[in-house]
Every structure is written in structure tokens, then in C-alpha cells.
C-alpha positions in Angstrom: 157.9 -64.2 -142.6 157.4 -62.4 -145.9 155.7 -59.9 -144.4 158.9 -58.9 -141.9 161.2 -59.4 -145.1 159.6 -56.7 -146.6 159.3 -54.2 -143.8 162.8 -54.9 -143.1 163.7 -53.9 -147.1 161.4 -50.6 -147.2 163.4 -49.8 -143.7 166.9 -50.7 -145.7 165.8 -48.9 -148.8 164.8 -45.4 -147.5 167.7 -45.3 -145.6 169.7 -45.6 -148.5 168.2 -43.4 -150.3 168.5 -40.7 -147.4 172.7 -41.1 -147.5 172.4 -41.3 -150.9 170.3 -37.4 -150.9 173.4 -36.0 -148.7 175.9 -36.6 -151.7 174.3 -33.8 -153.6 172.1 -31.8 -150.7 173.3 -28.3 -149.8 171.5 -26.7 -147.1 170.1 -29.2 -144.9 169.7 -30.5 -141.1 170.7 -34.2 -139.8 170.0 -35.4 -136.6 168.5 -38.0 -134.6 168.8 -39.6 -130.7 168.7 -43.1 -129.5 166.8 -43.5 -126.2 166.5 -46.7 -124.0 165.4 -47.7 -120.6 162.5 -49.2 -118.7 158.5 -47.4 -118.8 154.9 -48.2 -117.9 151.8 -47.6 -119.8 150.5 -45.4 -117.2 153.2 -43.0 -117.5 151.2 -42.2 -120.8 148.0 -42.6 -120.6 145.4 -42.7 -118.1 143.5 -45.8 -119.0 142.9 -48.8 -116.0 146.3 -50.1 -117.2 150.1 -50.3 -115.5 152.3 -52.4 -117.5 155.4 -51.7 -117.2 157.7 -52.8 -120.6 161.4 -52.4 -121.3 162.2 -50.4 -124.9 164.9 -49.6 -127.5 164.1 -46.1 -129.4 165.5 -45.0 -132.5 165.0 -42.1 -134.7 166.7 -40.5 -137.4 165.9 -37.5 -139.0 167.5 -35.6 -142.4 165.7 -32.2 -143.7 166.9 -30.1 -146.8 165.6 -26.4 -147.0 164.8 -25.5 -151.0 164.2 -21.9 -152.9 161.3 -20.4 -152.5 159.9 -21.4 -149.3 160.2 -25.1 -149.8 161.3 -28.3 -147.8 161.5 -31.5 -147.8 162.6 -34.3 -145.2 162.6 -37.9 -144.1 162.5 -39.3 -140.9 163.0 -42.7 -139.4 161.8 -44.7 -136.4 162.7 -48.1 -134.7 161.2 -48.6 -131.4 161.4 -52.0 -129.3 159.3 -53.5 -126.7 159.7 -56.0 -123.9 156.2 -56.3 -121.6 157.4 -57.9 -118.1 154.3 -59.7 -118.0 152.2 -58.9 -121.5 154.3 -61.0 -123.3 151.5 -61.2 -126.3 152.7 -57.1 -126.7 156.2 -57.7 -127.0 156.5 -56.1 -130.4 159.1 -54.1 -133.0 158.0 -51.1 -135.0 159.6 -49.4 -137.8 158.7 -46.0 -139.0 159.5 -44.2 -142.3 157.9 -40.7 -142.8 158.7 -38.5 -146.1 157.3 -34.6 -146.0 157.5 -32.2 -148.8 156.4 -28.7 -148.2 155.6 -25.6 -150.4 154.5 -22.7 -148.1 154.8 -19.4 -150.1 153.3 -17.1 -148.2 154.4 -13.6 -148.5 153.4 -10.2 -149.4 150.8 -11.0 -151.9 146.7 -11.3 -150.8 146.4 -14.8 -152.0 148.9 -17.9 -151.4 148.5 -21.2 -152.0 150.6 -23.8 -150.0 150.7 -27.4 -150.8 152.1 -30.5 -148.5 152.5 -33.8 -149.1 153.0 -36.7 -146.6 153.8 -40.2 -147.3 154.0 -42.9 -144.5 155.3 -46.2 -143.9 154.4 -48.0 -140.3 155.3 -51.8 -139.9 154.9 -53.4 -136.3 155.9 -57.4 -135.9 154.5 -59.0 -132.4 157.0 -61.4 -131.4 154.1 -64.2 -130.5 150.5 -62.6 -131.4 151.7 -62.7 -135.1 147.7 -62.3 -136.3 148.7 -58.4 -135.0 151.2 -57.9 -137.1 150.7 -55.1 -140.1 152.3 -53.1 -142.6 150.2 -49.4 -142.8 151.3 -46.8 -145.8 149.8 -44.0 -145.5 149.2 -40.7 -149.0 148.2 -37.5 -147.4 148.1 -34.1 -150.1 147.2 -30.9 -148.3 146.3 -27.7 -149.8 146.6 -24.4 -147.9 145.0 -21.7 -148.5 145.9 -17.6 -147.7 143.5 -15.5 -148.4 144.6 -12.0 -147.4 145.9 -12.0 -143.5 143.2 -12.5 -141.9 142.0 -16.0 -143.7 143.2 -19.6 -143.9 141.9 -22.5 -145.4 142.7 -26.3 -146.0 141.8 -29.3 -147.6 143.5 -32.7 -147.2 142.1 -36.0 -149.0 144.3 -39.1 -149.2 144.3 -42.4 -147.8 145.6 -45.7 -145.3 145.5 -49.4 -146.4 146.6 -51.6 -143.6 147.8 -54.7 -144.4 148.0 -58.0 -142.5 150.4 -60.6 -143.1 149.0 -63.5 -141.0 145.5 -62.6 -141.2 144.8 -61.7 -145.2 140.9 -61.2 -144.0 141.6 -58.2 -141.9 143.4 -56.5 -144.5 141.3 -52.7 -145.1 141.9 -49.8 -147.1 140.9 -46.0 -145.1 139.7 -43.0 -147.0 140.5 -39.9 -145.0 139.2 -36.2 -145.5 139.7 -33.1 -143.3 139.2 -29.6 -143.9 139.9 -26.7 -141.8 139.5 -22.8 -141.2 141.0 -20.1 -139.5 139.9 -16.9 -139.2 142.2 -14.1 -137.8 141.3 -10.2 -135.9 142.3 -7.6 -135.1 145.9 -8.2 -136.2 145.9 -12.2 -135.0 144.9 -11.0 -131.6 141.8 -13.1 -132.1 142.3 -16.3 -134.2 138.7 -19.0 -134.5 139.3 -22.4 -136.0 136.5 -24.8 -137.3 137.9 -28.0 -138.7 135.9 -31.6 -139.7 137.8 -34.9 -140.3 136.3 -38.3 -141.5 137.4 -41.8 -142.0 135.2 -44.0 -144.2 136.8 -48.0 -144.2 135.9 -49.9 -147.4 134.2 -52.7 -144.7 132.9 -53.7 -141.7 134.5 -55.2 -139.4 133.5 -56.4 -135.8 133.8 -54.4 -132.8 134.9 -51.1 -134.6 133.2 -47.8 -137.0 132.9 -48.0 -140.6 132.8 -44.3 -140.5 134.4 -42.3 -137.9 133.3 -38.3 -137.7 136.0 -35.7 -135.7 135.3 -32.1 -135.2 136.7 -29.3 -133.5 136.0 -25.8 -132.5 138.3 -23.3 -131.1 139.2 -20.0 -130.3 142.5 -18.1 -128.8 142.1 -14.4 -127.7 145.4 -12.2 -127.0 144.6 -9.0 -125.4 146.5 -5.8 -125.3 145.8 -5.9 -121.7 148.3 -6.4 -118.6 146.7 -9.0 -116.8 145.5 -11.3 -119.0 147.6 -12.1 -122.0 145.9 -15.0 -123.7 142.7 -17.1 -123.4 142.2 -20.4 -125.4 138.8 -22.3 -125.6 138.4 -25.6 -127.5 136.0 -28.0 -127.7 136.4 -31.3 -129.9 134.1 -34.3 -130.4 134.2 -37.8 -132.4 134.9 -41.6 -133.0 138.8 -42.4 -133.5 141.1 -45.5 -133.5 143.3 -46.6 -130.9 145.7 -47.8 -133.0 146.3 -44.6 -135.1 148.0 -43.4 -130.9 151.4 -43.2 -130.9 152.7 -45.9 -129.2 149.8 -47.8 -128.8 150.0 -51.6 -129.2 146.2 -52.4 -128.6 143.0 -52.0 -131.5 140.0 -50.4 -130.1 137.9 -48.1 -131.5 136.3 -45.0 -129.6 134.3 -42.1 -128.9 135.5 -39.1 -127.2 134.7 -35.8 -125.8 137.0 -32.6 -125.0 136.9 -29.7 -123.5 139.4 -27.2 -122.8 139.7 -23.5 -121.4 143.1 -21.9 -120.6 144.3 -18.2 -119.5 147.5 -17.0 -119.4 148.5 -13.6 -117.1 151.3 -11.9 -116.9 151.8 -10.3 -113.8 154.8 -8.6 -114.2 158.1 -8.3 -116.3 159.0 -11.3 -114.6 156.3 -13.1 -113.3 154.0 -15.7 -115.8 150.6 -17.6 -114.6 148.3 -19.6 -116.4 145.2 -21.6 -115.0 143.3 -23.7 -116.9 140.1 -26.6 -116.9 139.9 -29.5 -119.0 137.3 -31.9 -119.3 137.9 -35.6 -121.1 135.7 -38.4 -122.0 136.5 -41.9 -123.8 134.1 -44.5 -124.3 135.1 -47.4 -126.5 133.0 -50.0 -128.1 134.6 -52.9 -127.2 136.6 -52.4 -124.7 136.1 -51.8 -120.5 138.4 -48.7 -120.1 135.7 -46.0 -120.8 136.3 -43.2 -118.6 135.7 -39.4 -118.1 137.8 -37.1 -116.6 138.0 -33.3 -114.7 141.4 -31.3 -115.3 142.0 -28.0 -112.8 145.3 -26.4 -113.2 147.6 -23.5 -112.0 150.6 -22.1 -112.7 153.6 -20.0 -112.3 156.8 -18.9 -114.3 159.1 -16.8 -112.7 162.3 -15.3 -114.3 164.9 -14.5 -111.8 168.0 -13.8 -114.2 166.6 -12.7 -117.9 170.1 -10.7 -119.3 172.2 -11.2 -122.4 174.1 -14.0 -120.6 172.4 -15.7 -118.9 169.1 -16.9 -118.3 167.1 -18.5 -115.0 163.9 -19.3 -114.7 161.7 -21.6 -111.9 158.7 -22.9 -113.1 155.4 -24.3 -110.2 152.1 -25.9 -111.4 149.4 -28.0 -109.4 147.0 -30.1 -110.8 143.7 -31.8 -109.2 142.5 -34.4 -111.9 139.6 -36.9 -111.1 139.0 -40.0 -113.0 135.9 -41.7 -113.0 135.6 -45.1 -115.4 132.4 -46.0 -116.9 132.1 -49.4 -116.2 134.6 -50.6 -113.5 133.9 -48.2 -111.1 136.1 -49.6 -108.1 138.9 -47.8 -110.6 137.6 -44.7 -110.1 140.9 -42.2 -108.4 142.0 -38.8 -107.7 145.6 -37.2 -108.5 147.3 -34.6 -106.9 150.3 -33.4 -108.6 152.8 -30.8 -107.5 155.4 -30.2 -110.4 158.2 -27.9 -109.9 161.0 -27.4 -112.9 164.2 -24.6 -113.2 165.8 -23.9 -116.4 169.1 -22.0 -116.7 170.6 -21.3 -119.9 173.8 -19.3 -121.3 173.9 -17.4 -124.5 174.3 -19.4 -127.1 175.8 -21.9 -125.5 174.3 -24.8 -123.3 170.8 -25.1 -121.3 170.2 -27.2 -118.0 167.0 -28.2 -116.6 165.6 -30.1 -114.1 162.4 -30.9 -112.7 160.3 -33.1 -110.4 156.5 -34.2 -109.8 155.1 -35.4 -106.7 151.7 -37.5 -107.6 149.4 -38.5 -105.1 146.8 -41.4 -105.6 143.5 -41.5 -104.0 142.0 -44.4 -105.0 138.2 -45.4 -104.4 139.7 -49.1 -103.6 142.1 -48.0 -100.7 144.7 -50.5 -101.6 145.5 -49.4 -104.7 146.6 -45.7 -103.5 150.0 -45.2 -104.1 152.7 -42.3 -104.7 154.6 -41.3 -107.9 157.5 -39.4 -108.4 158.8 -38.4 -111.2 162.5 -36.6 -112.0 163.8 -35.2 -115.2 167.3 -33.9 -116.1 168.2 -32.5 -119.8 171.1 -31.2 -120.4 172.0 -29.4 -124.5 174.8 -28.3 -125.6 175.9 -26.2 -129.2 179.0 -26.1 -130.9 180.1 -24.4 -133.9 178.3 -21.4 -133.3 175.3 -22.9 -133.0 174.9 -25.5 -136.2 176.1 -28.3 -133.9 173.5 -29.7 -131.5 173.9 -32.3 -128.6 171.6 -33.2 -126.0 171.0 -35.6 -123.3 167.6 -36.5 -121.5 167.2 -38.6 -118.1 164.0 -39.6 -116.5 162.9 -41.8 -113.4 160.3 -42.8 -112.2 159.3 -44.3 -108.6 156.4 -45.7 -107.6 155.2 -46.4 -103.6 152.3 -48.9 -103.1 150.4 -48.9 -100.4 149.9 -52.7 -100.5 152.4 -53.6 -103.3 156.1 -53.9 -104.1 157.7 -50.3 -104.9 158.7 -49.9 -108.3 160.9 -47.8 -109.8 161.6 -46.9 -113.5 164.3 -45.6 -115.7 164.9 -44.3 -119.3 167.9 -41.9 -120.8 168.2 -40.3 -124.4 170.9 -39.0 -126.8 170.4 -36.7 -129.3 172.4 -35.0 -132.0 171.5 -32.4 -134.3 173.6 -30.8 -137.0 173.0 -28.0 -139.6 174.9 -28.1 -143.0 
């Protein structure tokens, strides 16, 4: 009880102190949307899990631009969850985020940018109270610019997780990442090397002490006609379920990924890009370890492009096959057809709309099925352009082969205004 007292007066308090910073601010953005409707776990993620959940989201957002390159903004998040049949889930979660920046790069051959982000994450499990925790989060970064053609930077800071109900889980994280960019030939070529680790100040069952993440890239963007741009990355390491947005499980894992993309452009009007990804998750506790092949394609074509107006019809396909480690009757295929259109007036208002045609082949037979996703946004700006408002619907509809249909349902508001 004590512990939801106390995330409910952080929540109370920030917010407080956000009106109280647009008494005196002078050049800054508000904004923020409410969303609400009913999801599924497997919308998200493509673990051996379909639980569908109703939610309430909530986010509010206030950014203030200072001299010299600097900014600073807090942001705020209340999300609700109702499992139809994981009851033990059901859980709130409030989210407080404060960012100060200092980026002032210019004309001189050597920069330094500093960043600082401070975090605040309570979640409160309506029955499985022993889940419950408070998480604040100190991250500094230093950014480095050496020249144009280098980048370096260091972040150190740190995570203590605290658990109301359960005072022996409590744990304090030590995080440190640094990174590297090296630019060519005018940024067409940019390579990236960057190592993360975790060290927690114990043990604990089921989980790494120290976690290890690195990650390798590379993204090449030729003069040439037909191929514009060609990204490689490869990544590799142990990370924590939990730290997943929207997550509402604690496992630990290990992971591999790999990724190669191409973009073309055929013409003045005509976009492709192609790509393969590969994917693989094996947790140490847990029964949802599974690797994964990725092939896609696809097109973007612009059929009106003026100072108007603007119309353009996007295509992709996708083959992905899953394969879990240990339950292997899981095991599926998905096709996916996805087609989108986006038509936009100057200045104005955008429209788009979009659907995806999934089909399941499953290694159990009775568990193939069809998805079908549709998605309609709609923005609008007023006051030339410092007034923003948009609207999101999605739906969802699932057909079983052996099973009831389902079908889903979820719509946001958003507003966005510049001072």
C-alpha cells in the first residue's frame, strides 16, 4: 500500500511541476494523446503467446527549446491492463521521463554534447502484488565530435528496482555503453561499433549477474541510380525482458541479430527495398526460445508529388518462419501482404490507410489461422502549422481454423501544440 502511495505522489508531483514550468517557459511544445481499446500479445511480439487484454493509454508530453542548442522535456505515461483470462497480469503503470540535452555541434572540429536522462517506472499488479516495483533510472551521456567524420559516446549511470511486497528482490543495476561512428566520403558511408553492459549488485535465480550487448553496423549510400542505400547490422548479447516496452513478464535472455537491407530507386517516382533478417532468443528460464528467418520486398510509388498535394501507394511482402527451440509443435510460417496509401495536402491535413493480410501455416494444422489487420490515421494542422491534431484507428480480425474468430479494436487521440 505504501509502495502505490508513493508512485501515485511522484506521478502527482512531476506533473505539477510540468504546469508549474509553463508559467515562465517561452518557446516550447505540449502535446500528448489518449488511446484505448482491446489488443493481444501477439500483435507485438512473436513469442508462443496470444493473450488478448483490454488497455487505457495515456501520455503527456511538454518540451522547451533553450539558447545554444539546448532542450529539455518531460514526458508522462499511464497505461492500464485488463488480461481476459491472465488475470495475475492485470496491472497499472505509470511513467515519468525528464531529458536535458546540450548538442552544440557546429562549425568548429571538436564538440562536445552532453545528455542526461532521469526515469521513474512504477507498475502495480492488481493480484500478483510480489510483481509490483518502483524502477528510477540516472543515465549521463557524453558525445563526442571530432571533426565530421568522427563520433564518440560514453554513457555510465545506473537502475535500482525496488519491490514493495518482496524487500528481498530489491537490486541496484550498473549500466555502461560506449559507442562509435565513423563517417566517408561525406556520410555516404557511416560504421558503428557500440558495447553495452549491465553488472547487478547480486545474484539472483533464473537470471545474469552480468549481461554483455554488442553491435556492429554499417550503412552505405551510393551516388548510384539503382541502388540508393545498403544497411548491414549484426548485434549479439544477454538482455532483460522486463526492460521491453510493455512487457509484463521477468525473463532474462540471450539473443542474436542479423540484418541486411537495400534500398533502389528506380525512378523519380518509383522506391524499392528488399531486405533479410535473421533473429534468435533463447531464455534461461523460460520455454519461448525461438529463432527466426525474415525475407522482405517492397515498393513505394508516388503518383501525385506537386506543391499541393501529395499521393503515394505503398506494397511489401514478407515470408517469416519461426521455429521454437523447445516446443517444436509451435513451429509456423507467415505470409504477409501489406498494402498502405498516403495522401497529403500542403500544409494542411494527411490521410492514410492501410491493410495486412497474414497467413498462418502452422506445423499443428489446427492452429492455422488468418489475420487481418486495418489502419486509418487521419492529422490535421491549424494555425499555420503550430497546432497539431491526430487520430489513429486500428482493427484487428483473427480466423481460426478450429477456434472462435476474434476480432480486436483500439483508437487514439493526439494533440500537439507549439508555443
Amino acid at each position: 500500500m505504501q509502495g502505490r502511495i508513493f508512485s501515485e505522489v511522484i506521478f502527482a508531483a512531476v506533473l505539477v511541476i510540468t504546469l508549474w514550468f509553463l508559467t515562465w517557459a517561452s518557446d516550447f511544445t505540449l502535446g500528448g494523446f489518449a488511446e484505448a481499446g482491446r489488443w493481444s500479445t501477439s500483435a507485438d511480439y512473436e513469442e508462443d503467446l496470444d493473450e488478448s487484454f483490454s488497455y487505457r493509454y495515456y501520455h503527456l508530453r511538454f518540451e522547451e527549446r533553450l539558447p545554444k542548442k539546448a532542450k529539455y522535456s518531460l514526458s508522462f505515461f499511464l497505461y492500464h491492463k485488463n488480461y481476459d483470462s491472465l488475470d495475475s497480469l492485470d496491472n497499472t503503470s505509470r511513467t515519468l521521463n525528464f531529458l536535458l540535452s546540450c548538442d552544440p555541434k557546429g562549425s568548429r572540429s571538436k564538440t562536445l554534447g552532453l545528455d542526461l536522462k532521469i526515469g521513474y517506472r512504477g507498475k502495480r499488479y492488481q493480484q500478483a502484488k510480489a510483481l509490483d516495483y518502483d524502477k528510477l533510472s540516472v543515465m549521463p551521456t557524453a558525445v563526442l565530435y571530432l571533426h565530421d567524420n568522427l563520433k564518440i559516446n560514453f554513457s555510465l549511470g545506473m537502475e535500482n528496482f525496488n519491490y514493495p511486497a518482496s524487500k528481498d528482490k530489491n537490486e541496484l543495476k550498473f549500466l555502461g555503453r560506449i559507442g562509435c561512428e565513423r563517417f566517408f566520403e561525406k556520410k555516404h558511408l557511416t560504421l558503428g561499433l557500440s558495447y553495452k553492459i549491465e553488472d547487478l549488485n547480486k545474484s539472483r535465480p533464473a537470471s545474469k549477474k552480468l549481461k554483455q550487448d554488442v553491435t556492429a553496423g554499417a550503412d552505405f549510400k551510393p551516388k548510384g541510380v539503382l541502388l540508393s542505400e545498403l544497411v548491414l547490422k549484426a548485434s549479439f548479447g544477454q538482455r532483460d525482458i522486463k526492460d521491453e516496452k510493455d512487457q509484463d513478464q521477468d525473463y532474462d535472455y540471450r539473443y542474436r541479430h542479423f540484418l541486411v537491407k537495400s534500398g533502389h530507386k528506380l525512378d523519380e517516382k518509383l522506391d524499392a527495398d528488399f531486405g533479410f533478417e535473421y533473429f534468435k532468443k533463447t531464455y534461461i528460464s523460460a520455454h519461448l526460445g525461438y529463432y527466426l528467418y525474415l525475407i522482405a520486398g517492397g515498393w513505394n510509388y508516388r503518383i501525385v508529388d506537386d506543391q499541393k498535394h501529395k499521393l503515394s501507394l505503398e506494397v511489401s511482402l514478407k515470408h517469416r518462419s519461426v521455429n521454437y527451440l523447445q516446443v517444436s509443435r509451435s513451429d509456423y510460417r507467415k505470409e504477409t501482404l501489406t498494402t498502405k496509401a498516403n495522401f497529403q495536402t500542403k500544409k494542411n491535413w494527411k490521410v492514410s490507410a492501410g491493410g495486412e493480410e497474414n497467413l498462418y501455416i502452422c506445423k499443428t494444422s489446427d492452429k492455422d489461422k488468418k489475420r487481418t489487420y486495418f489502419v486509418l490515421s487521419l492529422e490535421k494542422s491549424f494555425l499555420s502549422g503550430s497546432l497539431l491534431l491526430q487520430t489513429d484507428f486500428k482493427m484487428r480480425f483473427t480466423d481460426y481454423r478450429q477456434r472462435d474468430d476474434q476480432e480486436l479494436k483500439a483508437a487514439r487521440l493526439g494533440i500537439e501544440h507549439r508555443f
